[in-house]
TIFI-396964 format. One record per residue (C-alpha): residue number from 1; residue in three letters; x, y, z. Coordinates in Angstrom, 3 decimals. Example, Ala and Ser with C-alpha at 12.3 -4.5 7.8 and 13.67 -1.06 7.14 Angstrom:
# residues 2
MIRO  resi  resn      east     north        up
MIRO     1   ALA    12.300    -4.500     7.800
MIRO     2   SER    13.670    -1.060     7.140
This chain:
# residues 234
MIRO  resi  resn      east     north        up
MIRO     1   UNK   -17.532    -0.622    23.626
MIRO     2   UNK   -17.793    -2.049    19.935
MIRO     3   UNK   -14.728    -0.735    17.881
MIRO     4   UNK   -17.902     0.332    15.448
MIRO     5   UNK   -18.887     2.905    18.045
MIRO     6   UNK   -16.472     6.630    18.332
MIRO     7   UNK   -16.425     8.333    21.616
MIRO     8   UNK   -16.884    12.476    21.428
MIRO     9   UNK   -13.268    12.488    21.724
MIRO    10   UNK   -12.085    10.305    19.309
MIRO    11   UNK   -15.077    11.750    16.477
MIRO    12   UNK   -13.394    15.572    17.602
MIRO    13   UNK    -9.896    14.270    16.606
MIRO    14   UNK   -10.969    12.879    13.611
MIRO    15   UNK   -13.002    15.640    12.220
MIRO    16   UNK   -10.676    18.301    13.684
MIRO    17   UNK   -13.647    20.020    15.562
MIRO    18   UNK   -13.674    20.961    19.623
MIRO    19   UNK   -15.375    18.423    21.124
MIRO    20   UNK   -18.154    21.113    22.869
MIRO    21   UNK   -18.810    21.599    19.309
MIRO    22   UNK   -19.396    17.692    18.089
MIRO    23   UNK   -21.652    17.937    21.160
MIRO    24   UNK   -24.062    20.639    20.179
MIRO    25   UNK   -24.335    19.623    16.797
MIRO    26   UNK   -24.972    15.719    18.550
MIRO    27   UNK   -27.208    17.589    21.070
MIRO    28   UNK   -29.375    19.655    18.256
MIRO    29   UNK   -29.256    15.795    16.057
MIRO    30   UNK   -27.426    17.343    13.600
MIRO    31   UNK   -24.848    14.585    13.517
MIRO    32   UNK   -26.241    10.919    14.138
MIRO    33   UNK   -25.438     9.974    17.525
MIRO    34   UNK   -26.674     7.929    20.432
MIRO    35   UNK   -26.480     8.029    24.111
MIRO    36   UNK   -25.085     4.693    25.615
MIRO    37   UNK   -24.600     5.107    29.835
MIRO    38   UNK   -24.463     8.538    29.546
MIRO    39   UNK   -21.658     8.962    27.265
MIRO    40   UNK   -22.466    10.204    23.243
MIRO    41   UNK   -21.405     7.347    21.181
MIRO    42   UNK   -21.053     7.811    17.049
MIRO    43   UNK   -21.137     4.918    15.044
MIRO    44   UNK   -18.516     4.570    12.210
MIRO    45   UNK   -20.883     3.714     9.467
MIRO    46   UNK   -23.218     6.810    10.050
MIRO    47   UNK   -20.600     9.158    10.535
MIRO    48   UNK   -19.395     8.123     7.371
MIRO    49   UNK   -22.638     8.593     5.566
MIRO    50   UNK   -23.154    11.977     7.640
MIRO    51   UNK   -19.802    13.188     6.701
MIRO    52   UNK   -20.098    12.587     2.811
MIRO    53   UNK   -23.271    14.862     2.769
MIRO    54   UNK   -20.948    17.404     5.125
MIRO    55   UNK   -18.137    17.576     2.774
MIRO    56   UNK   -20.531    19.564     0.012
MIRO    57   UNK   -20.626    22.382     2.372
MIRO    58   UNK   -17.005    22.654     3.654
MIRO    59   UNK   -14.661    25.082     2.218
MIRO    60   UNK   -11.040    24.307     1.234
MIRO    61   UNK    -9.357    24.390     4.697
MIRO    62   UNK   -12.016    21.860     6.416
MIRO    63   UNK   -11.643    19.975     3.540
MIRO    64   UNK    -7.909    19.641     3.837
MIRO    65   UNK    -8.462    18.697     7.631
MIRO    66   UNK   -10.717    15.965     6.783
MIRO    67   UNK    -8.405    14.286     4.141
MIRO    68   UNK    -5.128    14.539     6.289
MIRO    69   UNK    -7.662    12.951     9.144
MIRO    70   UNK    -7.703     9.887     6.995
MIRO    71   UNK    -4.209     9.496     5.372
MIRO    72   UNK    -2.144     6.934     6.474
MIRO    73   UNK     1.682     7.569     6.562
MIRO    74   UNK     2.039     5.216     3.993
MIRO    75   UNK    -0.884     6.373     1.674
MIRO    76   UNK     1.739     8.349     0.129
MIRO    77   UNK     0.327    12.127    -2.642
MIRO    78   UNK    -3.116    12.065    -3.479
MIRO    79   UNK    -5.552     9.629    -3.818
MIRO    80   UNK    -6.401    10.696    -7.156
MIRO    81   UNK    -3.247    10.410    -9.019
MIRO    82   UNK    -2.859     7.394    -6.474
MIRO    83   UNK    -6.111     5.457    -7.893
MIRO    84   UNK    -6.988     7.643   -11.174
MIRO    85   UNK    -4.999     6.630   -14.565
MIRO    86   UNK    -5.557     7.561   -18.274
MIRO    87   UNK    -6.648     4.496   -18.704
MIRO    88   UNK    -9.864     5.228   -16.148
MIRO    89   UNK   -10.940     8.524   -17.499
MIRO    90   UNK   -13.514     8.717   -20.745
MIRO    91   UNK   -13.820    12.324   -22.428
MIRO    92   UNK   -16.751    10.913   -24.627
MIRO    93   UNK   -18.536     8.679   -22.495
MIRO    94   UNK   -21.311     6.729   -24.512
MIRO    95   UNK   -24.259     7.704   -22.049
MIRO    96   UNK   -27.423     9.865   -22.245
MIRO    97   UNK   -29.654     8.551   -19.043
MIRO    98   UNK   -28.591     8.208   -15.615
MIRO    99   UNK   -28.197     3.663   -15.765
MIRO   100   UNK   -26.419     4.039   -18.723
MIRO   101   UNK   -23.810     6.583   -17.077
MIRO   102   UNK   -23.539     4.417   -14.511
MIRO   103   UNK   -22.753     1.412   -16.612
MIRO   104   UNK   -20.541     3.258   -18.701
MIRO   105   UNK   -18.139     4.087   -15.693
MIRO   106   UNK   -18.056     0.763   -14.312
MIRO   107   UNK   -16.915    -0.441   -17.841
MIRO   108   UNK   -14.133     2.298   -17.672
MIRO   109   UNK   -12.946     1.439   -14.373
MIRO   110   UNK   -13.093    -2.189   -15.554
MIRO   111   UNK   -10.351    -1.353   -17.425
MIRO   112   UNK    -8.260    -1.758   -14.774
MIRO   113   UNK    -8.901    -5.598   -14.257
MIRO   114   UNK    -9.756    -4.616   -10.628
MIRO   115   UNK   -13.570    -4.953   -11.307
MIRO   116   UNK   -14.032    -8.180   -10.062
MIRO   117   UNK   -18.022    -8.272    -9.962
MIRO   118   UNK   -19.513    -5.444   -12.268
MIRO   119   UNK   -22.927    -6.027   -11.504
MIRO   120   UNK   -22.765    -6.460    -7.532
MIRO   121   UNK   -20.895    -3.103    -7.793
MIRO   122   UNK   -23.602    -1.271   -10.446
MIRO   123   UNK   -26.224    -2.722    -7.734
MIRO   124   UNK   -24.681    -1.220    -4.714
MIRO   125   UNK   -24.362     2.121    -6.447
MIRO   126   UNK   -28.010     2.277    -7.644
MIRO   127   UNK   -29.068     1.374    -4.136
MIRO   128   UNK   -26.762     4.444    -3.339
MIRO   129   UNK   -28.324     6.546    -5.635
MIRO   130   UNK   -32.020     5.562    -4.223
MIRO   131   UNK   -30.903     7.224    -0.640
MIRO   132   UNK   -30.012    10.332    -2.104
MIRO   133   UNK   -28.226    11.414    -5.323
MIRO   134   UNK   -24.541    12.172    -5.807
MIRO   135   UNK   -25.216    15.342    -7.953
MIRO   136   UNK   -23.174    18.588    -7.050
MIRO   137   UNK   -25.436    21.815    -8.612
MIRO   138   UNK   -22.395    22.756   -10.681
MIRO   139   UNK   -23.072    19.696   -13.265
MIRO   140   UNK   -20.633    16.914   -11.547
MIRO   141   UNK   -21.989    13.874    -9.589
MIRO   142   UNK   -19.598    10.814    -8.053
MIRO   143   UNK   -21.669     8.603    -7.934
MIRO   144   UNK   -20.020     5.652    -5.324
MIRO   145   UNK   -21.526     2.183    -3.515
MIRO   146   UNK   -23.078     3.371    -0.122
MIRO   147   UNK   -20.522     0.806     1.790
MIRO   148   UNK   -16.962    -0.322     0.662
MIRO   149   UNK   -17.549    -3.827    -1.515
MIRO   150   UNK   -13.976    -5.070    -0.781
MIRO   151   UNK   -14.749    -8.218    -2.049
MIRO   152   UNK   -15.712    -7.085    -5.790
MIRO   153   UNK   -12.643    -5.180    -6.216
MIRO   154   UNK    -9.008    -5.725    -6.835
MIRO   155   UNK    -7.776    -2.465    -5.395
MIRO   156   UNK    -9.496     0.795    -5.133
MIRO   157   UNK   -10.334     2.467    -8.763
MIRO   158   UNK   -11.494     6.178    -9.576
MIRO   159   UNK   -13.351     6.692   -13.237
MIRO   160   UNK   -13.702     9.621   -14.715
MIRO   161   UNK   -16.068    10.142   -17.659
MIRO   162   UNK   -17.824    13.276   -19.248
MIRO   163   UNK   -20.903    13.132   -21.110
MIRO   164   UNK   -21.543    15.158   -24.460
MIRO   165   UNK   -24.429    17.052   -23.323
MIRO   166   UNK   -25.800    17.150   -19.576
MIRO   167   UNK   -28.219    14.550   -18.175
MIRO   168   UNK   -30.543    14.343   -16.090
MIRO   169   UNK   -29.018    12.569   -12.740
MIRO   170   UNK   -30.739    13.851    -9.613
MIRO   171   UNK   -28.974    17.484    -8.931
MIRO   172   UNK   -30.677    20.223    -6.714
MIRO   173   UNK   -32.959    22.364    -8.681
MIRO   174   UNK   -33.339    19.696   -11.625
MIRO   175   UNK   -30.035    20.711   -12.697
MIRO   176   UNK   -27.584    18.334   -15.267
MIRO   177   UNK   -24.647    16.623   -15.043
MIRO   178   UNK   -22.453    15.771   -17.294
MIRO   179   UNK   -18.881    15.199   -15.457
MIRO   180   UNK   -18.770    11.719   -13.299
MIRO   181   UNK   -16.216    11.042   -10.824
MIRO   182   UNK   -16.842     6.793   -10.143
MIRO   183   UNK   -15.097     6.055    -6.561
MIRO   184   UNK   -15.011     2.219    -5.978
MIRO   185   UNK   -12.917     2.316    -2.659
MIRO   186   UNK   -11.755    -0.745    -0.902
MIRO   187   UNK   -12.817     0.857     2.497
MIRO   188   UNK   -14.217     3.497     4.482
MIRO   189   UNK   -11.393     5.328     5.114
MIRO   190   UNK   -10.096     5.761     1.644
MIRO   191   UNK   -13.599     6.294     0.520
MIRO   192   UNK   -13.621     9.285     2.820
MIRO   193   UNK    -9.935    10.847     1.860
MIRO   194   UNK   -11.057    10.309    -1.631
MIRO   195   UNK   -14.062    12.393    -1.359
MIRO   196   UNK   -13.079    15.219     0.481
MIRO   197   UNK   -10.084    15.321    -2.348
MIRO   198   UNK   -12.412    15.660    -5.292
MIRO   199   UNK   -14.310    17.846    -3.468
MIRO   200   UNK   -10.994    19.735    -2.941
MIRO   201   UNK   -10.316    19.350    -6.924
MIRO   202   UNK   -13.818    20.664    -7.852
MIRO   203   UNK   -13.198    23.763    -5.647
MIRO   204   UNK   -10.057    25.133    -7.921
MIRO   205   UNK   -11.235    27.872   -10.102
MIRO   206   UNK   -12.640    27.332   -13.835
MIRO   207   UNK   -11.532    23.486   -13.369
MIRO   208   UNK   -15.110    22.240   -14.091
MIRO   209   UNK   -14.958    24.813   -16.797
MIRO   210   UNK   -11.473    23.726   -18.589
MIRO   211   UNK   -12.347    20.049   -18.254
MIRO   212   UNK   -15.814    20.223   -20.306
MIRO   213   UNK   -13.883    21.826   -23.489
MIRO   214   UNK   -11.346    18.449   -23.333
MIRO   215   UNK   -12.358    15.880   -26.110
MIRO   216   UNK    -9.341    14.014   -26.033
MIRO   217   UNK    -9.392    10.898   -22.459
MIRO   218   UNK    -5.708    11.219   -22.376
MIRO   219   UNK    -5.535    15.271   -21.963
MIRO   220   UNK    -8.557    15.286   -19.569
MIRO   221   UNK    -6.685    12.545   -17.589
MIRO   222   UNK    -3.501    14.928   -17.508
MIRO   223   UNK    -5.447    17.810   -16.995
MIRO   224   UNK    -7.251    16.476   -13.928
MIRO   225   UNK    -3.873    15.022   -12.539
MIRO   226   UNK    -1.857    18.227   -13.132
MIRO   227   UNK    -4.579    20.003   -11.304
MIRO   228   UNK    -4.870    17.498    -8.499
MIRO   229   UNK    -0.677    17.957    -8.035
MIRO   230   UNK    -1.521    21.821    -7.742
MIRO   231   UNK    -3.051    21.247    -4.473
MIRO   232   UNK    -1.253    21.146    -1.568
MIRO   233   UNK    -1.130    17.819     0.866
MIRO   234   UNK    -1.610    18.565     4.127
């Protein structure tokens, strides 16, 4: 079998889930699966895709599961304060429509020098956006490329950037957004552990609440990272 394929097994010790359980939810096509000589095979890709949509609904303990599930030993804290610097974050970001957002970010997380090819990257994340938007209903969206693009990027990056007033960007119920995480991950497994620990981050109380009063990119960028280093790695 492909190394792009998971047995039941393998997809139960990754998600931390009983395996009777991955089969159900495989059974009722509630996670994208096939059948291949009998045996339920998941491949890596759509799990990937299935299990970004999944982490909106998890609370804080599956959460932590799913980002210990893809650290490495060596991966060290968190991804955030890992891949996030003052530098990447924008209190004031220059943006009122959803392409100019997205431009906006890349050109913050350009900052870096790790943005190798801006407008393969803006492409990929449009595309992204097309499937289905990155919009939470509580006014943040991370908007991300739909596969890793190793090859435009230096090293993984996380922007941060806050528009003055909310815009309109694809959330449930027609709702704005006006904080943008930008996650630009080298590959699918850091894209993952990075996801499930903003989703972590946005779960803290009033944090989505403090960080729209910050004016000032340097104190948003400390208070995100002192936040981040109040929750605990698993």
């Amino acid at each position: 079998m492909s190394n792009d394929y998971l047995s039941i097994q393998e997809l139960a010790q990754r998600l931390a889930r009983d395996r009777r359980i991955i089969e159900k939810l495989a059974q009722k096509g509630a996670i994208p699966g096939q059948r291949i000589a009998g045996e339920w095979r998941f491949h890596q890709t759509e799990i990937t895709h299935w299990l970004e949509q999944d982490l909106r609904t998890m609370g804080e303990n599956e959460l932590a599961v799913v980002e210990s599930q893809h650290t490495n030993a060596q991966d060290g804290g968190s991804p955030i304060a890992q891949f996030m610097s003052p530098d990447t974050c924008e209190a004031c970001l220059d943006a009122a429509t959803k392409p100019s957002v997205l431009r906006e970010l890349i050109n913050v997380a350009g900052r870096t020098w790790h943005v190798w090819d801006a407008p393969a990257i803006l492409k990929a994340i449009q595309e992204r956006e097309e499937v289905m938007s990155t919009a939470f209903d509580n006014g943040v969206a991370v908007p991300h490329p739909r596969n890793p693009l190793s090859g435009a990027l230096g090293q993984t990056t996380i922007a941060f950037g806050r528009t003055t007033s909310g815009i309109p960007f694809g959330g449930p119920r027609r709702s704005l957004t006006d904080l943008f995480f930008l996650v630009l991950a080298k590959d699918s497994r850091t894209h993952l552990r990075i996801l499930a620990r903003i989703a972590r981050l946005l779960q803290v109380p009033d944090f989505t609440q403090h960080l729209r009063q910050i004016d000032d990119s340097a104190d948003a960028a400390d208070f995100i990272l002192q936040t981040d280093a109040s929750i605990e790695l698993d």
